[in-house]
Residue, then its C-alpha position, 0 to 999 in steps of 0.5 A: x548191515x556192514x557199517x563204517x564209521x569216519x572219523x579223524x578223532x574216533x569216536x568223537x560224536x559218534x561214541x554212542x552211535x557205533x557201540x550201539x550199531x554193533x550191539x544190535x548186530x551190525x559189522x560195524x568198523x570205525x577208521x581214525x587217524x589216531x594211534x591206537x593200542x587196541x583193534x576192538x572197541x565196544x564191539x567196533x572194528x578200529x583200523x588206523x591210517x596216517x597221512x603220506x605227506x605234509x601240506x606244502x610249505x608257501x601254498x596259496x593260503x586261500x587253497x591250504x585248508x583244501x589241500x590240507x583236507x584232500x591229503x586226508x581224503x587221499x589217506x583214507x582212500x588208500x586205506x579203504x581201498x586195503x580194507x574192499x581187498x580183504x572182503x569188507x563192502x559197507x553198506x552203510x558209510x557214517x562220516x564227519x566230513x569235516x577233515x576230508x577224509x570221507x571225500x573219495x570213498x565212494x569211488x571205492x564203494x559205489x553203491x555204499x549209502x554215505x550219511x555226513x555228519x553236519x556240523x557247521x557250513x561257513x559264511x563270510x558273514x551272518x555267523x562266527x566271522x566278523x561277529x566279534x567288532x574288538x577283532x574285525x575282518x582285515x582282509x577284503x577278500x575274506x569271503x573268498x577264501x570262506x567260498x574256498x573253505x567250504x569246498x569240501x562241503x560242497x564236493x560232499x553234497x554230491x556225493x552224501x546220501x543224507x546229512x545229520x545235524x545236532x541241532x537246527x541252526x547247524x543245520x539252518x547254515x548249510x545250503x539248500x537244497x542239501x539242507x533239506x536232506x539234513x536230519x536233526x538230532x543231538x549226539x546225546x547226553x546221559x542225563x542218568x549219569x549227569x545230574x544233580x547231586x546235592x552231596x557232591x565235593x570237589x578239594x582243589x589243587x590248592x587243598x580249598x574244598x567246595x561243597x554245594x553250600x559254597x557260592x561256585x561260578x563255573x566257566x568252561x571252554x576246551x580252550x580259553x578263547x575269544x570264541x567262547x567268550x572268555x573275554x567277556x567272562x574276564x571283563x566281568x570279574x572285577x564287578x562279580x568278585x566286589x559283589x559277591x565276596x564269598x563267590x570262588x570263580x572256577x575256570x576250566x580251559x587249555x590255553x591254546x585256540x580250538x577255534x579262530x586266530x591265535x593271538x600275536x606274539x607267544x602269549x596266550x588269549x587266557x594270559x592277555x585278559x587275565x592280565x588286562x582285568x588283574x589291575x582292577x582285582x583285589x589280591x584277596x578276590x584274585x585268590x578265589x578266581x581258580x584256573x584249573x587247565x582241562x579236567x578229565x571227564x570225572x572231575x568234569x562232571x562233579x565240577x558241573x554238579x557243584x556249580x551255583x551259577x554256570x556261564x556259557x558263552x559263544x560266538x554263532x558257533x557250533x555249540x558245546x556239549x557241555x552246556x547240554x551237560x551243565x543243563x542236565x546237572x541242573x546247573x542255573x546258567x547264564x549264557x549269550x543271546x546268541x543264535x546257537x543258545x536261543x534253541x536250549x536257552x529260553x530266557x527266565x526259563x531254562x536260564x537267562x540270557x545277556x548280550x554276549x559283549x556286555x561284561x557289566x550285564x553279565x556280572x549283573x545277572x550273574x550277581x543276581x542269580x547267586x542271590x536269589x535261591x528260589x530262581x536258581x532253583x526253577x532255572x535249574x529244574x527246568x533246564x534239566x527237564x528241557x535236557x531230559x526231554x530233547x537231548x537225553x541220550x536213551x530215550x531221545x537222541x540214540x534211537x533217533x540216531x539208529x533210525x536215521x543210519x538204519x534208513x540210510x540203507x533203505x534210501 
C-alpha cells in the first residue's frame, strides 16, 4: 500500500507504527510541520510543510482555536495537493486530527481510507473542565465554546473511515455513533528496553548520587501544571519530607503549560506552589526535594527504574505515556482515583489509588508504601505484568496497530 501518515509533531504517537509499515513493504510517507534535516526516517518518507499565515489578531475567541486549525488544515491541503502532482495517491491516510491538518485531504484523495487517531473529544463538562474546584469555570457560556472546539472532530466524523484510541475511556468521550468505529489500542510500550534494573545509578546535577538502596520519590509531568496534579503533589510534601527523613523528591517538568490556562501574571505553576508549600519545609528537607527540568529519554528511563515510589496524578485527561513507562520499570505507584487511571491502576494491586485532591492521603500512602518493602514489591511486579500483557509493544500493541491500518484498506 501507499501510506501517509499526518501528523504536526511527526512521529509523535506514530514512531513505531510508520517504521514498521514501511519494514513490511508498504510506501510509507509522513507529513510535519516540523523542521527537519533529513528526507528519510526509518524507511519514511518525510516532507515538510508551514503555515502561509497567522491567526487573526481580536478573532472572536470562541472561533480562534478553529480558525487556528483551518489554517493548518489549509497548509497541508496545498502540500498534499504538491505531492497528488508528483504521482503520490495513498491508499491509506493515518492522521492525528487533533491540529486540523487532516481536514481537507480527502478533497484531494477521495477514495483514500482515512484512520484518526482518537485522542480526546471535549465536554464542558464530566472530564477535565470544571473538575478542578480550586480553579473553576468563570465563564457561563464555557459549553459554548467547548461546542466550538469540537468542530474539527465533528467535521472529521464525516469524512474518517475509522478511528483509533489508545485506551477505552478516550475513547469512551467521543460521540456515538462515531465511537463505535473507535479501535482501542495503545501506541506501545517496549517493556524489553524499559524495566527493572536493580543496579541502576543516577549522580545528580548537585554531585548527590542515588542508587536503588536510596529511599526515591519520583514525579513527572512535561510541564509542572495544575493538570497533572503538581499542586497536590507540592501540598504533600511538607508531611512526606517529616516522615520519611531519608526520602530524596525528584521532580521532573518544564515550567510551561501543556495543558489548561497559564497562571496570571509572569510566574510559573511550578514557582507559585513551590513557594505556597516552602514555609512549612525545613531548609534541610527543602534540599532533598530536586527540580530537575525535562531529562532527554536516557536519563528518563534510568530515573524511573531508581524510583522507590512513583506518583502520577491527573485530571480526566488523556493519560501519559509515562505512567505506562513507570509501570513497565516496575515502579510502585501512587497515583489519582481518576477515570483515565482506573483502566491500568487497580487499587492494592498494580498500585494504590488516593483522591486526587487530598494532599494528606497522598503523603500517607506515599509514607507507607516507602515503608513497607514486600508491598512495594507485589505492586511493582504486578504493574509490570499488567504492563507486559496490555501495553507491551511487540507482542501487543504494534500488531494490533498494523492490522487496524491493514484493515483500513479493505473497509
Amino acid at each position: 500500500m501507499n501510506i501517509l501518515f499526518i501528523h504536526q509533531n511527526f512521529p509523535g504517537q506514530f514512531k513505531f507504527l510508520a517504521p514498521a509499515l514501511a519494514a513490511r513493504g508498504h510506501r510509507v510517507v509522513a507529513m510535519t510541520m516540523q523542521k527537519i534535516e533529513q528526507q528519510n526516517w526509518h524507511g519514511v518518507t518525510l516532507v515538510p510543510y508551514t503555515a502561509s499565515r497567522g491567526s487573526t489578531p481580536n478573532i472572536h475567541p470562541w472561533v480562534g482555536d478553529f480558525e487556528t486549525k483551518t489554517i493548518r488544515g489549509e497548509a497541508c491541503f496545498r502540500a498534499a495537493l504538491k505531492l497528488k502532482q508528483q504521482g503520490f495517491d495513498p491508499d491509506v491516510i493515518v492522521a492525528h486530527h487533533g491540529w486540523g491538518e487532516s481536514l481537507f485531504l480527502k478533497e484531494i484523495w477521495p477514495a483514500a481510507k482515512l484512520g484518526i487517531y482518537c485522542e480526546f473529544f471535549y465536554h464542558a463538562d464530566g472530564t477535565d473542565v470544571g473538575f478542578d474546584p480550586e480553579f473553576p469555570v468563570t465563564d457561563v457560556a464555557e459549553p459554548c465554546r467547548m461546542r466550538l472546539k469540537n468542530l474539527n472532530n465533528l467535521l472529521h466524523f464525516d469524512i474518517a473511515d475509522a478511528g483509533l484510541s489508545p485506551t477505552h475511556w478516550q475513547a469512551s468521550t467521543f460521540p456515538l455513533p462515531f465511537r463505535d468505529r473507535i479501535t482501542v489500542v495503545h501506541d506501545g510500550i517496549d517493556t524489553e528496553a524499559v524495566r527493572p534494573d536493580p543496579d541502576v545509578t543516577i549522580t545528580l546535577g548537585n554531585g548527590l548520587a542515588l542508587s536503588r538502596n536510596d529511599e526515591v520519590v519520583t514525579f513527572v509531568n512535561r510541564n509542572l501544571e495544575p493538570y497533572r496534579g503538581y499542586h497536590t503533589f507540592m501540598r504533600a510534601l511538607p508531611s512526606l519530607l517529616r516522615q520519611r527523613p531519608n526520602a530524596q523528591v525528584l521532580i521532573v517538568g518544564g515550567d510551561s503549560v501543556s495543558y489548561g490556562a497559564k497562571p496570571a501574571g509572569d510566574s510559573t505553576w511550578k514557582t507559585i506552589f513551590a513557594n505556597e508549600v516552602r514555609p512549612q519545609i525545613s531548609d534541610a528537607d527543602w534540599a532533598r526535594v530536586h527540580f530537575l527540568g525535562n531529562l532527554p529519554y536516557q536519563q528518563f528511563i534510568p530515573l524511573l527504574q531508581l524510583s522507590t515510589v512513583h506518583v502520577y496524578l491527573t485530571y480526566p485527561f488523556v493519560l501519559s505515556w509515562s505512567l505506562l513507562e513507570a509501570m513497565s520499570a516496575g515502579c510502585a505507584i501512587v497515583a489519582s482515583d481518576t477515570a483515565p487511571l482506573r483502566e491500568a491502576i487497580r487499587h492494592n494491586e498494580t498500585g494504590l489509588l488516593v483522591d486526587f485532591f487530598d494532599a494528606n492521603a497522598l503523603a500517607e500512602h506515599v509514607g507507607a508504601l516507602l515503608a513497607d518493602s514486600q508491598t512495594r514489591k507485589k505492586l511493582g511486579e504486578n504493574a509490570r505484568a499488567f504492563a507486559r500483557a496490555h501495553y507491551d509493544l511487540k507482542t501487543q500493541c504494534l500488531p494490533g496497530q498494523i492490522a487496524w491500518v491493514e484493515q483500513l484498506h479493505s473497509r
